[in-house]
GUZALUM-535188 format. One record per residue: residue number from 0; x, y, z of N, C-alpha, C, O in turn; residue in one letter. Coordinates in Angstrom, 2 decimals. Example, Ala and Ser with C-alpha at 12.3 -4.5 7.8 and 13.67 -1.06 7.14 Angstrom:
<rs>
+-----+---------+---------+---------+---------+---------+---------+---------+---------+---------+---------+---------+---------+------+
|  nr |    n_c1 |    n_c2 |    n_c3 |   ca_c1 |   ca_c2 |   ca_c3 |    c_c1 |    c_c2 |    c_c3 |    o_c1 |    o_c2 |    o_c3 | rest |
+-----+---------+---------+---------+---------+---------+---------+---------+---------+---------+---------+---------+---------+------+
|   0 |   13.19 |   -5.69 |    7.80 |   12.30 |   -4.50 |    7.80 |   13.20 |   -3.30 |    7.80 |   14.24 |   -3.32 |    8.46 |    A |
|   1 |   12.85 |   -2.25 |    7.08 |   13.67 |   -1.06 |    7.14 |   12.90 |    0.03 |    7.87 |   13.41 |    1.14 |    8.04 |    S |
+-----+---------+---------+---------+---------+---------+---------+---------+---------+---------+---------+---------+---------+------+
</rs>
This chain:
<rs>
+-----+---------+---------+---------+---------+---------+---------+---------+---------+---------+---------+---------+---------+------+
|  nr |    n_c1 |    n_c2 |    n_c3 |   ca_c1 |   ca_c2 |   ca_c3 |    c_c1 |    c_c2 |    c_c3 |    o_c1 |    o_c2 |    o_c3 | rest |
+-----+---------+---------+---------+---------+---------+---------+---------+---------+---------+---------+---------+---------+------+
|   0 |  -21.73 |   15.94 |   -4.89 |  -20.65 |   16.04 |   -5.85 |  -20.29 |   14.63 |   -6.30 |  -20.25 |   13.86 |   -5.34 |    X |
|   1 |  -20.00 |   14.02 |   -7.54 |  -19.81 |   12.91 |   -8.28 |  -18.01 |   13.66 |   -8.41 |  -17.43 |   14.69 |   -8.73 |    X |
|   2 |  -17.71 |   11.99 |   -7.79 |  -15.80 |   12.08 |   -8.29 |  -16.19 |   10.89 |   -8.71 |  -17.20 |   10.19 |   -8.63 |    X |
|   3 |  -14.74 |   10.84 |   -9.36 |  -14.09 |    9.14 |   -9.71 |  -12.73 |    8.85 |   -8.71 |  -11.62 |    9.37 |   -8.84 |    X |
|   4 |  -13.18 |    7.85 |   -7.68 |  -11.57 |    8.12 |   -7.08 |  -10.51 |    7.21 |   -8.01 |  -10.76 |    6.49 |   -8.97 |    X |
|   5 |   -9.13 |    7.54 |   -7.32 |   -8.22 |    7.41 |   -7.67 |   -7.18 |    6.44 |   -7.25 |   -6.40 |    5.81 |   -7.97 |    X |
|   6 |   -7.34 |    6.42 |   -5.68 |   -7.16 |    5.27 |   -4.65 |   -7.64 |    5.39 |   -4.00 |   -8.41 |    6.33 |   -3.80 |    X |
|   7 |   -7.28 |    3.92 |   -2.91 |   -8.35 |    3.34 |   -2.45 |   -8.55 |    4.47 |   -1.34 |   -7.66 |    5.27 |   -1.09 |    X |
|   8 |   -9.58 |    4.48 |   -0.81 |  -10.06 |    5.43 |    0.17 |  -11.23 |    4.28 |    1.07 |  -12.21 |    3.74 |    0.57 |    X |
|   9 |  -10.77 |    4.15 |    2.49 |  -11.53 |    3.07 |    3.62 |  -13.32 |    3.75 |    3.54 |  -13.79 |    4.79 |    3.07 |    X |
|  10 |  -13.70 |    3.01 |    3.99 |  -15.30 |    3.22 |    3.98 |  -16.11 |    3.89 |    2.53 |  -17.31 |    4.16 |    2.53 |    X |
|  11 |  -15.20 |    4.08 |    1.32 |  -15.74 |    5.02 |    0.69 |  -15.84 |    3.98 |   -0.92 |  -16.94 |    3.78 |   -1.44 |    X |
|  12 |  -14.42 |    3.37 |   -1.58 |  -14.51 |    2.84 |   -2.52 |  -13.05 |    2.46 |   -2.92 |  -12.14 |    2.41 |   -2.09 |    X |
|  13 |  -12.87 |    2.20 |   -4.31 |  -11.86 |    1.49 |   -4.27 |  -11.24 |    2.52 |   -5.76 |  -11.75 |    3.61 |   -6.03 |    X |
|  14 |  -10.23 |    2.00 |   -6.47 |   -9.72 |    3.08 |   -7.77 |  -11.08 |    3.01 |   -8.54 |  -12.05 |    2.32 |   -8.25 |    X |
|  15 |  -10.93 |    3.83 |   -9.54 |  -12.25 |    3.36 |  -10.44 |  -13.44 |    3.67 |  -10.30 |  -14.11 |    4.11 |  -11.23 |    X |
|  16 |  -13.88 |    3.49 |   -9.10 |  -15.05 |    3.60 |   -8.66 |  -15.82 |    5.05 |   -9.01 |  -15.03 |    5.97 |   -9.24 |    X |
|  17 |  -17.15 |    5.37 |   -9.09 |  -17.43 |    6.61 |   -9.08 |  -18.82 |    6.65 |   -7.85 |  -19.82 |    5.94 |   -7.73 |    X |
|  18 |  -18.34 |    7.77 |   -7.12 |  -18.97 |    7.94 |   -5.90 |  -19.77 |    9.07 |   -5.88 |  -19.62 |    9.96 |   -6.72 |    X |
|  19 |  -20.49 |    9.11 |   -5.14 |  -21.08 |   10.39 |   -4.45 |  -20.97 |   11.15 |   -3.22 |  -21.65 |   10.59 |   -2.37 |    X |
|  20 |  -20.49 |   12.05 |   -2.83 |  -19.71 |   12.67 |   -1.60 |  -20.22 |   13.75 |   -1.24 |  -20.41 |   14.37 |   -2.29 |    X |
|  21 |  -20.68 |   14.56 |   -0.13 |  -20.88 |   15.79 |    0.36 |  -19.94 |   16.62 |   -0.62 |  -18.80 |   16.22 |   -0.83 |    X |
|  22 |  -20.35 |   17.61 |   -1.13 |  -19.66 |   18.91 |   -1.59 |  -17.82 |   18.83 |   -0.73 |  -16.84 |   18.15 |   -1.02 |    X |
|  23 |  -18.07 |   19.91 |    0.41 |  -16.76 |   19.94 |    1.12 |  -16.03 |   18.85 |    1.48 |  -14.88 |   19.00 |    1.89 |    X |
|  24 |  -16.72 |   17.37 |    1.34 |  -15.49 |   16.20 |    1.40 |  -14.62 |   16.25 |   -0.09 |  -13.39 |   16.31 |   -0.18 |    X |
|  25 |  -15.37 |   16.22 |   -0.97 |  -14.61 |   16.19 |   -2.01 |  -13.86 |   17.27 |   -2.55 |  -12.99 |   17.15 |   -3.42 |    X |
|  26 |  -14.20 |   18.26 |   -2.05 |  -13.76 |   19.56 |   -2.70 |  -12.56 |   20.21 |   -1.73 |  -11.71 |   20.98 |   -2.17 |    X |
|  27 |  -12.64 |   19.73 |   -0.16 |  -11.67 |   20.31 |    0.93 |  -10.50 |   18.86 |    0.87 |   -9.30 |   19.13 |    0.86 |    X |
|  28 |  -10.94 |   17.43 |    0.82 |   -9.77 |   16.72 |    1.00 |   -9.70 |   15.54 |   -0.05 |   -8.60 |   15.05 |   -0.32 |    X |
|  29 |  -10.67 |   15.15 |   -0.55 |  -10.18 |   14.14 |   -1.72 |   -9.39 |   14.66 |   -3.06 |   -8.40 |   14.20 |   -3.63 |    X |
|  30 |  -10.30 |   15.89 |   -3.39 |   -9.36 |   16.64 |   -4.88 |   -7.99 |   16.68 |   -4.19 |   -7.13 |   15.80 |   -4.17 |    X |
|  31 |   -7.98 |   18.04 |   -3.55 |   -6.74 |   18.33 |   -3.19 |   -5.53 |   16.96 |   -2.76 |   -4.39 |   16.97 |   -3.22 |    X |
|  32 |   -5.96 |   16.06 |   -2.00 |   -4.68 |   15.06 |   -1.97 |   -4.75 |   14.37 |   -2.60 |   -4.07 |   13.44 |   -2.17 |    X |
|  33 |   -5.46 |   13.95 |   -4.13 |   -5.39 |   13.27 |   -5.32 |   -5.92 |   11.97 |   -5.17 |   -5.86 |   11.23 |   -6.15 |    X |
|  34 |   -6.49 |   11.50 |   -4.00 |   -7.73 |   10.87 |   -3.60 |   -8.76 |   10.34 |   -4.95 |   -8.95 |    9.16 |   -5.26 |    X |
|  35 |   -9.43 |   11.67 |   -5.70 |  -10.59 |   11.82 |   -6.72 |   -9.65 |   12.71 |   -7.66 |   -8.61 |   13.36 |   -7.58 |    X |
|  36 |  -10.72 |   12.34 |   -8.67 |  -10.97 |   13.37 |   -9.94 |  -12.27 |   13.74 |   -9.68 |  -13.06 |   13.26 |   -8.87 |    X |
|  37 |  -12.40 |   14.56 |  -10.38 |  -13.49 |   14.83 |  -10.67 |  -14.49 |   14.47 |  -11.70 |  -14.18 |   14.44 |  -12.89 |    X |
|  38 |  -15.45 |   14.25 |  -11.37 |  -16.15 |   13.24 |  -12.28 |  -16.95 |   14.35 |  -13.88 |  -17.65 |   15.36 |  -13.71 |    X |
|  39 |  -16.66 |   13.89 |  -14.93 |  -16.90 |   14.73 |  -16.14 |  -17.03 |   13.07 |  -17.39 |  -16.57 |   11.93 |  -17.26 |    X |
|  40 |  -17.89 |   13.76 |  -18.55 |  -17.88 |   12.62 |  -19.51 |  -16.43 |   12.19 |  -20.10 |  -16.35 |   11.17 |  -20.78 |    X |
|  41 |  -15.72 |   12.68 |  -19.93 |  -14.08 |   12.65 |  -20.38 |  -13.70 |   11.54 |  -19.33 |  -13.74 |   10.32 |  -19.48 |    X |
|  42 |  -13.31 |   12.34 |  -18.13 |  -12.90 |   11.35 |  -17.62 |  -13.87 |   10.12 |  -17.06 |  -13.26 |    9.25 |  -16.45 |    X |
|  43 |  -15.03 |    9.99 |  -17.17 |  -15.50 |    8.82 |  -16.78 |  -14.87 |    7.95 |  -17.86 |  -14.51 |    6.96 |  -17.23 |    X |
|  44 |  -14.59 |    7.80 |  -18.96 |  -13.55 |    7.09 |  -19.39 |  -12.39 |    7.00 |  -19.56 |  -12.00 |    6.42 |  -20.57 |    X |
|  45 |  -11.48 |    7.52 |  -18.65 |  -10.28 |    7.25 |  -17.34 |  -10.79 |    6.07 |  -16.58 |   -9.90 |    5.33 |  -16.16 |    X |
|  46 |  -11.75 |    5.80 |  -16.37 |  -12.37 |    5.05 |  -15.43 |  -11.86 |    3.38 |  -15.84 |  -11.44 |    2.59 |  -14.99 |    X |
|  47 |  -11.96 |    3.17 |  -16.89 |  -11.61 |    1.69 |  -17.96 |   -9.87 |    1.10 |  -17.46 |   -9.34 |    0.04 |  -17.11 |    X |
|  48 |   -9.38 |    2.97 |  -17.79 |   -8.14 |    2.81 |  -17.85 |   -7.62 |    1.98 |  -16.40 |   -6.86 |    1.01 |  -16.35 |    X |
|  49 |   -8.33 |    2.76 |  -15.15 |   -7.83 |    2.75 |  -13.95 |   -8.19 |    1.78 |  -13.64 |   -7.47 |    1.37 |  -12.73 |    X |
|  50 |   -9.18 |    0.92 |  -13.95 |   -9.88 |   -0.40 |  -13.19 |   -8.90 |   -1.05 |  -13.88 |   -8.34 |   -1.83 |  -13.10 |    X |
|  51 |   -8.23 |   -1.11 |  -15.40 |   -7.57 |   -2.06 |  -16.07 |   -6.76 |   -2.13 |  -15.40 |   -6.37 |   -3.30 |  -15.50 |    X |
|  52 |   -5.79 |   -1.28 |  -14.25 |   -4.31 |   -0.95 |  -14.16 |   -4.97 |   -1.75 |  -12.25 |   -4.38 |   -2.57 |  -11.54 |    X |
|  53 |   -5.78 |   -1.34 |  -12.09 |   -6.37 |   -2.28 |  -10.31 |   -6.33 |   -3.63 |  -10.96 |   -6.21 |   -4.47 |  -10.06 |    X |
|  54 |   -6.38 |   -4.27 |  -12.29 |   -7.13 |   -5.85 |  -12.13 |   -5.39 |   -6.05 |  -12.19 |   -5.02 |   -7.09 |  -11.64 |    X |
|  55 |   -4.71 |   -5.54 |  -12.55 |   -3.31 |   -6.11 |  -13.15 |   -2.86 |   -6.35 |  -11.82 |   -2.61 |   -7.48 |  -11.40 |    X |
|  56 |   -2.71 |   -5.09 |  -11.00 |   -1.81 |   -5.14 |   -9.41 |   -2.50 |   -6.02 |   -8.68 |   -1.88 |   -6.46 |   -7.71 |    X |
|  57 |   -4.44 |   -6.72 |   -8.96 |   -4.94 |   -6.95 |   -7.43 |   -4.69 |   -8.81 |   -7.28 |   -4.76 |   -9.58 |   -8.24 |    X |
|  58 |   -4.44 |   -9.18 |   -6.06 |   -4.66 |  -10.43 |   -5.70 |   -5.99 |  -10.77 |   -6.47 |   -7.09 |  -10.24 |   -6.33 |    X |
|  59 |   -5.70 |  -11.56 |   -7.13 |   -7.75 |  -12.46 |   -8.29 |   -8.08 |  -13.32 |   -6.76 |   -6.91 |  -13.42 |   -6.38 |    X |
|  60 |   -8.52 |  -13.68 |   -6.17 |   -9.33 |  -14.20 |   -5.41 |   -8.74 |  -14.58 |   -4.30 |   -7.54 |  -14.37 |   -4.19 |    X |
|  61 |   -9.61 |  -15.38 |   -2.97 |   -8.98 |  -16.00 |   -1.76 |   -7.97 |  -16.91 |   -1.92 |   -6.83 |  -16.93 |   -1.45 |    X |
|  62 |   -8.54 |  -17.65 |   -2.64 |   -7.05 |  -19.17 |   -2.92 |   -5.74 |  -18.03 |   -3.34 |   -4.67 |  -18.07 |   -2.74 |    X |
|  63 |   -5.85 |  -17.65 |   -3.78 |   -4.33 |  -16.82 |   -4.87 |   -4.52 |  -15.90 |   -3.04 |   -3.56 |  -16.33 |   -2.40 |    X |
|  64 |   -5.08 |  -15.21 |   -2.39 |   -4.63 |  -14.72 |   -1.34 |   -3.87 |  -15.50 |   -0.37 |   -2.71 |  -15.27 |   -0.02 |    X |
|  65 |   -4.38 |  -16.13 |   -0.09 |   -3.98 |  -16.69 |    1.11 |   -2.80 |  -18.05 |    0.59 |   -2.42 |  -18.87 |    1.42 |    X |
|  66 |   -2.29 |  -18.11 |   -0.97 |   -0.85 |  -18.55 |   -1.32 |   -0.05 |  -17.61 |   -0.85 |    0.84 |  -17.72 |   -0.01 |    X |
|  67 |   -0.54 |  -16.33 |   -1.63 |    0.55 |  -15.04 |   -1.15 |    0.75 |  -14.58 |    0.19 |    1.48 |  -13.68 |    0.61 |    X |
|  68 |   -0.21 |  -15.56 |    0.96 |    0.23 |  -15.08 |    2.32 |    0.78 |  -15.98 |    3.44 |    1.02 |  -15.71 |    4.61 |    X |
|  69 |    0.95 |  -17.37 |    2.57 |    1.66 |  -18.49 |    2.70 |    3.10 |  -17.92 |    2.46 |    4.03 |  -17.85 |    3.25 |    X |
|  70 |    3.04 |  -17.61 |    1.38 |    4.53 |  -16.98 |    1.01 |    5.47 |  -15.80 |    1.83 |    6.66 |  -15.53 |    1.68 |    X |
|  71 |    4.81 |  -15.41 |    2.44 |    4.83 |  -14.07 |    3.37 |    5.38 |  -14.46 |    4.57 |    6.52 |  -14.23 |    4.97 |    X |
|  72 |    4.72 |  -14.90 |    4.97 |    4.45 |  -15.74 |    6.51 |    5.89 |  -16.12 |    6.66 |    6.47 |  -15.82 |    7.70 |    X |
|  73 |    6.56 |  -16.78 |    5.63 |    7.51 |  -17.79 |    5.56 |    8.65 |  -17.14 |    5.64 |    9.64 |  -17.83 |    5.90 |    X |
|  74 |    8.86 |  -15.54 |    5.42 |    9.95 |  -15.03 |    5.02 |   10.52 |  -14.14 |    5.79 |   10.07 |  -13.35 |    6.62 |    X |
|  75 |   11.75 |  -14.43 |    5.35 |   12.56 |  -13.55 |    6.52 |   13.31 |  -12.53 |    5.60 |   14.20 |  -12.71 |    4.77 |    X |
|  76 |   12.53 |  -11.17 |    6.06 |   13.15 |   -9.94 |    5.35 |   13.91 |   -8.96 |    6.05 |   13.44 |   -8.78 |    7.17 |    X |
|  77 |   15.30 |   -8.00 |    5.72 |   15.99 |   -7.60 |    6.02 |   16.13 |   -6.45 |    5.24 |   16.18 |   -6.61 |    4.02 |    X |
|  78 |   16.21 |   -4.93 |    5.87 |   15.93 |   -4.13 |    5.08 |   17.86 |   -3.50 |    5.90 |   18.23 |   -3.87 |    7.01 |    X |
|  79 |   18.70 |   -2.55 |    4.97 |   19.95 |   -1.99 |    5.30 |   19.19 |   -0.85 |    5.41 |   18.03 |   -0.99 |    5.02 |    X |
|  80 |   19.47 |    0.15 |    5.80 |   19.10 |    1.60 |    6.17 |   21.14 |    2.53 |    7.49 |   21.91 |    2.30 |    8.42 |    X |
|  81 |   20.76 |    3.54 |    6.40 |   22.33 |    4.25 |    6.93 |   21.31 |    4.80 |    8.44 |   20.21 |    5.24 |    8.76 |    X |
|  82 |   22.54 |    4.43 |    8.93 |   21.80 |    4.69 |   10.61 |   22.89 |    5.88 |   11.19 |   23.84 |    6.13 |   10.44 |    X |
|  83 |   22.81 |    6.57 |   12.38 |   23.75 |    7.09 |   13.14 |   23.96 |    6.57 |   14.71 |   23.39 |    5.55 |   15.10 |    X |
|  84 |   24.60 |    7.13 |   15.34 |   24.81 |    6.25 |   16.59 |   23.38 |    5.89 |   17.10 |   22.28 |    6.32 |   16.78 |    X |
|  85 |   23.88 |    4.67 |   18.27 |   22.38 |    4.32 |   19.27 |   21.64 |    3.69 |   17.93 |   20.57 |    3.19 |   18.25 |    X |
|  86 |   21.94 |    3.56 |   16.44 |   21.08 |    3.10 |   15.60 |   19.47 |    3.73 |   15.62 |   18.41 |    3.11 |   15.71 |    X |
|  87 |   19.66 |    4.76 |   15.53 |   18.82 |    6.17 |   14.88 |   18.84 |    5.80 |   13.48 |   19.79 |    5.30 |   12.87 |    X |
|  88 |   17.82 |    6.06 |   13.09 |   18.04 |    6.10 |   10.93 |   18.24 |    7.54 |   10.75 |   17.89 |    8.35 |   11.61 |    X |
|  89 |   18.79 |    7.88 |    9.63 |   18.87 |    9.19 |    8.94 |   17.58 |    9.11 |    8.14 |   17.68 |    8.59 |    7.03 |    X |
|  90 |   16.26 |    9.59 |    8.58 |   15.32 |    9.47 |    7.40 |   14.42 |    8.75 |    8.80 |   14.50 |    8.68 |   10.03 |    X |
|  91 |   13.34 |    8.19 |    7.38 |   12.72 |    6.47 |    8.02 |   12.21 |    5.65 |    7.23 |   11.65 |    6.10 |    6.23 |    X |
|  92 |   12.24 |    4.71 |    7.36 |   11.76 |    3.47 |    6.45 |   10.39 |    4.17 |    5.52 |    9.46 |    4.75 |    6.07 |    X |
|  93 |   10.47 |    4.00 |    4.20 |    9.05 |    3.81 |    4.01 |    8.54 |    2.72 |    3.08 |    9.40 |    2.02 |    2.55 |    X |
|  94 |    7.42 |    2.52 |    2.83 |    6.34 |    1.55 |    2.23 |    7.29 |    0.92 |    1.20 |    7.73 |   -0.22 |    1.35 |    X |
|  95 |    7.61 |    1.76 |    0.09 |    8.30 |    1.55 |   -1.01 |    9.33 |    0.56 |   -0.99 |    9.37 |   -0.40 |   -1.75 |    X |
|  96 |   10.49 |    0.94 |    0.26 |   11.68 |    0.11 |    0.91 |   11.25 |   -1.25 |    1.31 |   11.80 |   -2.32 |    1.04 |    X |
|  97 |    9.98 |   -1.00 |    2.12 |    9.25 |   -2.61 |    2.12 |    9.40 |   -3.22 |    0.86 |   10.39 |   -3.77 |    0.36 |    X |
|  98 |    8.27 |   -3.04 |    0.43 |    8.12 |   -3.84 |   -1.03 |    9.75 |   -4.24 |   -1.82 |    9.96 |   -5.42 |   -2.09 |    X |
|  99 |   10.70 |   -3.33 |   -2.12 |   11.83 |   -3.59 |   -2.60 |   12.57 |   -4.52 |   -1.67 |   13.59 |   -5.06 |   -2.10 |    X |
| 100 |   12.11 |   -4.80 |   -0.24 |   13.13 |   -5.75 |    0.44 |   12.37 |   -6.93 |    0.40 |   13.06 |   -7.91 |    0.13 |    X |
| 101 |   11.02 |   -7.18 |    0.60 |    9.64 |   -8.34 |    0.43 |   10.43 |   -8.74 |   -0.87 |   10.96 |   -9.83 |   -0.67 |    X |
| 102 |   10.78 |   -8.09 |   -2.55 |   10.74 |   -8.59 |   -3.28 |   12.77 |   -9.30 |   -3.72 |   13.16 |  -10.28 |   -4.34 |    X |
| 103 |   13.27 |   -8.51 |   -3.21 |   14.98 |   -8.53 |   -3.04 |   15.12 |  -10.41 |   -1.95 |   15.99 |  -11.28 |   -2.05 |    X |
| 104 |   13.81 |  -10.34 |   -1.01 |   14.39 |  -11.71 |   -0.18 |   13.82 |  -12.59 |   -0.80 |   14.41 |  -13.64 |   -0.55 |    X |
| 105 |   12.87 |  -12.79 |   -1.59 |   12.38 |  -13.63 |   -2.44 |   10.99 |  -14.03 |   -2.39 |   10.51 |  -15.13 |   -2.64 |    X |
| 106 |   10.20 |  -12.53 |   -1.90 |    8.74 |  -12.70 |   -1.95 |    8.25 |  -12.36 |   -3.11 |    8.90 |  -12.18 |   -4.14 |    X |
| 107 |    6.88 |  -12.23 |   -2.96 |    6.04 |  -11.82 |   -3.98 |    6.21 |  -10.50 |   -4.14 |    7.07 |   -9.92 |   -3.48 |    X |
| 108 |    5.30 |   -9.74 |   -5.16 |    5.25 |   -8.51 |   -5.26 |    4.43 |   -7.73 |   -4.93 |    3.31 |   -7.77 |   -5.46 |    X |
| 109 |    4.80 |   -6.56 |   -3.73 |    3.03 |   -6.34 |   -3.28 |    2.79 |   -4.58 |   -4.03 |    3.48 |   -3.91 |   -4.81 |    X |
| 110 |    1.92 |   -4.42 |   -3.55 |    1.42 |   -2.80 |   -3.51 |    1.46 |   -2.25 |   -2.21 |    1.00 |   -2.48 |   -1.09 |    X |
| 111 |    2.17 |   -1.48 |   -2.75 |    2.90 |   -0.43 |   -1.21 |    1.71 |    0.15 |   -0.15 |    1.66 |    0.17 |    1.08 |    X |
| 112 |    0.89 |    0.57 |   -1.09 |   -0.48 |    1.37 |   -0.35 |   -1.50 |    0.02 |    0.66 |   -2.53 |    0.22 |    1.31 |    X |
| 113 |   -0.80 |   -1.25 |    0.47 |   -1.23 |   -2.15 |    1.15 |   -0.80 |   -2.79 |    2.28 |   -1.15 |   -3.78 |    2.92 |    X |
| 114 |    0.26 |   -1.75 |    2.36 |    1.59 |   -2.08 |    3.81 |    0.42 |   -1.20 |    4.66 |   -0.43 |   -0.37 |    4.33 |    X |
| 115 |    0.84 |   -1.83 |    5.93 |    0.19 |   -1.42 |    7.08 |    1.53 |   -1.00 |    8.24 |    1.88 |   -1.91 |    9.00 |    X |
| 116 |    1.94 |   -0.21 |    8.31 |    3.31 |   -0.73 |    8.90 |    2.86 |    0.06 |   10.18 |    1.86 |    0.78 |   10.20 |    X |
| 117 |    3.94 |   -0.22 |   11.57 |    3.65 |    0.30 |   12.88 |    3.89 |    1.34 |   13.24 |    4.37 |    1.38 |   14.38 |    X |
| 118 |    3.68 |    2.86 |   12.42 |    4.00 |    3.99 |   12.87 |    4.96 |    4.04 |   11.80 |    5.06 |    3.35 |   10.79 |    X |
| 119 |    5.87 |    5.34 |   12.37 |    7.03 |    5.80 |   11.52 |    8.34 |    4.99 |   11.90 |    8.82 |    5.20 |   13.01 |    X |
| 120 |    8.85 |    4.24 |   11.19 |   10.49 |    3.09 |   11.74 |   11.47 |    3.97 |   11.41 |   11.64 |    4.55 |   10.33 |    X |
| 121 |   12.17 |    4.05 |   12.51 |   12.82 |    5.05 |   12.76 |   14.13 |    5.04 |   13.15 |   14.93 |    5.98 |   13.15 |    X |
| 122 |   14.34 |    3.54 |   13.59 |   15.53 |    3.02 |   14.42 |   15.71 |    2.01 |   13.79 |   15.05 |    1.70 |   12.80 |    X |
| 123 |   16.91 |    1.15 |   14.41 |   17.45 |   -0.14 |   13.71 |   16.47 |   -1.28 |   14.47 |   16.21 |   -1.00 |   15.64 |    X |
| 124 |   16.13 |   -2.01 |   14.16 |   14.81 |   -3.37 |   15.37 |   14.32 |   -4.09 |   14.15 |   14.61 |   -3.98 |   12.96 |    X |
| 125 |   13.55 |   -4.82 |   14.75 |   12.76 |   -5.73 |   14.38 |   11.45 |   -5.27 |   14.68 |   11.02 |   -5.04 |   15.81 |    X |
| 126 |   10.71 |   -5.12 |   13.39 |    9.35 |   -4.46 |   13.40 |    8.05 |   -6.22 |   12.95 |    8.49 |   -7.29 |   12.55 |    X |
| 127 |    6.55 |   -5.91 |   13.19 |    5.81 |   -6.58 |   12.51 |    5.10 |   -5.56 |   11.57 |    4.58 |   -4.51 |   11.96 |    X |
| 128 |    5.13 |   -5.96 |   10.39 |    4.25 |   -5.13 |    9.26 |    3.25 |   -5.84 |    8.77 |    3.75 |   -6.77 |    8.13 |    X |
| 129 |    2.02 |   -5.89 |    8.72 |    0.87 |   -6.15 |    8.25 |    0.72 |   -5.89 |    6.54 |    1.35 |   -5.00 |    5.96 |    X |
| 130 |   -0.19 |   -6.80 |    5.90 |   -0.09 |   -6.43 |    4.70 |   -1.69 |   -6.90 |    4.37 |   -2.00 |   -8.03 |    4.73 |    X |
| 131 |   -2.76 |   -6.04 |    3.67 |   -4.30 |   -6.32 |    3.67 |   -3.96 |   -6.71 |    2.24 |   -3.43 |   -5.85 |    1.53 |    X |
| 132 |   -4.27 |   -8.17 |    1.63 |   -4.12 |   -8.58 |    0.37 |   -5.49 |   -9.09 |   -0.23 |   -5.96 |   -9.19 |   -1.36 |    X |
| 133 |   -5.93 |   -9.36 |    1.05 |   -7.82 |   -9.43 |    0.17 |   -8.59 |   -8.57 |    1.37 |   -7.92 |   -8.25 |    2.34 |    X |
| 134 |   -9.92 |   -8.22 |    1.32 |  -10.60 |   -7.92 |    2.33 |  -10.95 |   -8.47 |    3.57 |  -11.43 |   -7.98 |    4.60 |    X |
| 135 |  -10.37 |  -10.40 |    2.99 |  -10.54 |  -10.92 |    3.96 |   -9.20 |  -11.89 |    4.68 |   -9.24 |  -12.88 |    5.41 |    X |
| 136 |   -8.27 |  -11.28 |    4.23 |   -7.02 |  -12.04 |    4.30 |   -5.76 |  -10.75 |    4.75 |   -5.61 |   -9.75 |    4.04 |    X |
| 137 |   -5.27 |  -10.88 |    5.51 |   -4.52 |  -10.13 |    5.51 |   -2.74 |  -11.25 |    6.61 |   -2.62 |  -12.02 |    7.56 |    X |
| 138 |   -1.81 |  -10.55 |    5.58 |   -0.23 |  -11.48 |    5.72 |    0.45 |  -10.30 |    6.79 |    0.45 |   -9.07 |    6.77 |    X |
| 139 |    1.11 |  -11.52 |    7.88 |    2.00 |  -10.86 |    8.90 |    3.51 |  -11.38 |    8.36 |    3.87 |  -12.53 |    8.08 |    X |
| 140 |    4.29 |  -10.08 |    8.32 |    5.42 |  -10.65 |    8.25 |    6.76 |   -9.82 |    9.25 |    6.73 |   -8.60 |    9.10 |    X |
| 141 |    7.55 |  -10.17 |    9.92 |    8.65 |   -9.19 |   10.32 |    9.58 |   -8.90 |    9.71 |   10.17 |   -9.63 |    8.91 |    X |
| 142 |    9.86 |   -7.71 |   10.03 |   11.20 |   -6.93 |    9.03 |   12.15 |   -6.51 |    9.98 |   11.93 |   -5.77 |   10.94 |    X |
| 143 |   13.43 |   -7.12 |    9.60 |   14.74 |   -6.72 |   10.40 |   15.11 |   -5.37 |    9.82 |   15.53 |   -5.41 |    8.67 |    X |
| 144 |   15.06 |   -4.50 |   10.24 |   16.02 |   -3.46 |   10.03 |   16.93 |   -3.56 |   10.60 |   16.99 |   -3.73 |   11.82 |    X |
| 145 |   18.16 |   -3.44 |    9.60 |   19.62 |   -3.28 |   10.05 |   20.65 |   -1.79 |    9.91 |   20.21 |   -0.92 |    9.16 |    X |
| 146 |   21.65 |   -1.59 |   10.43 |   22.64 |   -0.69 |    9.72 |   23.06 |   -1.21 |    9.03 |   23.30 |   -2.41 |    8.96 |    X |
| 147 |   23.33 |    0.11 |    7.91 |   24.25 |   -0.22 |    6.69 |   25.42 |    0.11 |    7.21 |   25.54 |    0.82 |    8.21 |    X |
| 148 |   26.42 |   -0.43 |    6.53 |   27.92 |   -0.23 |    7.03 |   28.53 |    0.56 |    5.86 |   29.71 |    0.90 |    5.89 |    X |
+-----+---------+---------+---------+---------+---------+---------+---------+---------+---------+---------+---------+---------+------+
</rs>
């Protein structure tokens, strides 16, 4: 079966890309969780669109990586989250909240699907979150979670 994926997917390819997959991989879990399209002469030119919209979001090379991860390194981020006693969260942190607190303390701007974070954050602490910005670079940074008052 020929898809075009959609995001990135580990061992397989990147947006854009057009792959070749066993039948039931593509048809039991990439369609269905929006992984792929399906590959047709139409949308292989979707394909332009989606690589245009990857060159805009991606780190351009190692030097420009490993600034942005100079920048990272350096920062001290603090995310508010409404908590209940013992500092329990109502909810839990996600990816998105990263990026809006990375960019609120005065980092760069990342792509959420590039947070690596430690499980589900769930409580008030001090977490380490990983961030893969090239294939060969990847930025550590810690995040205070606090209560909101």
């Amino acid at each position: 079966m020929k898809i075009i994926l959609t995001q990135e997917v580990s061992g397989l390819g990147a947006p854009g890309d057009i792959v070749e997959v066993k039948d039931g991989y593509g048809r039991n879990f990439l369609l269905p969780q929006g992984f792929a399209i399906a590959w047709t002469k139409g949308a292989e030119k979707q394909v332009t669109v989606i690589k245009r919209a990857r060159s805009a979001r991606e780190i351009r090379d190692l030097g420009h990586a490993n600034e942005v991860k100079g920048q990272l390194e350096g920062l001290k981020v603090s995310l508010r989250a409404r908590s209940g006693e013992g500092g329990r969260l109502f909810g839990s942190v996600t990816p998105a909240e990263v990026v809006d607190a990375v960019k609120t303390a005065g980092g760069p701007v990342l792509d959420r699907r590039r947070l690596e974070m430690p499980g589900h954050i769930k409580s008030v602490g001090s977490y380490a979150v990983r961030v893969k910005l090239h294939p060969e670079v990847t930025a550590k940074f810690d995040l205070n979670v606090v209560a909101a008052k």
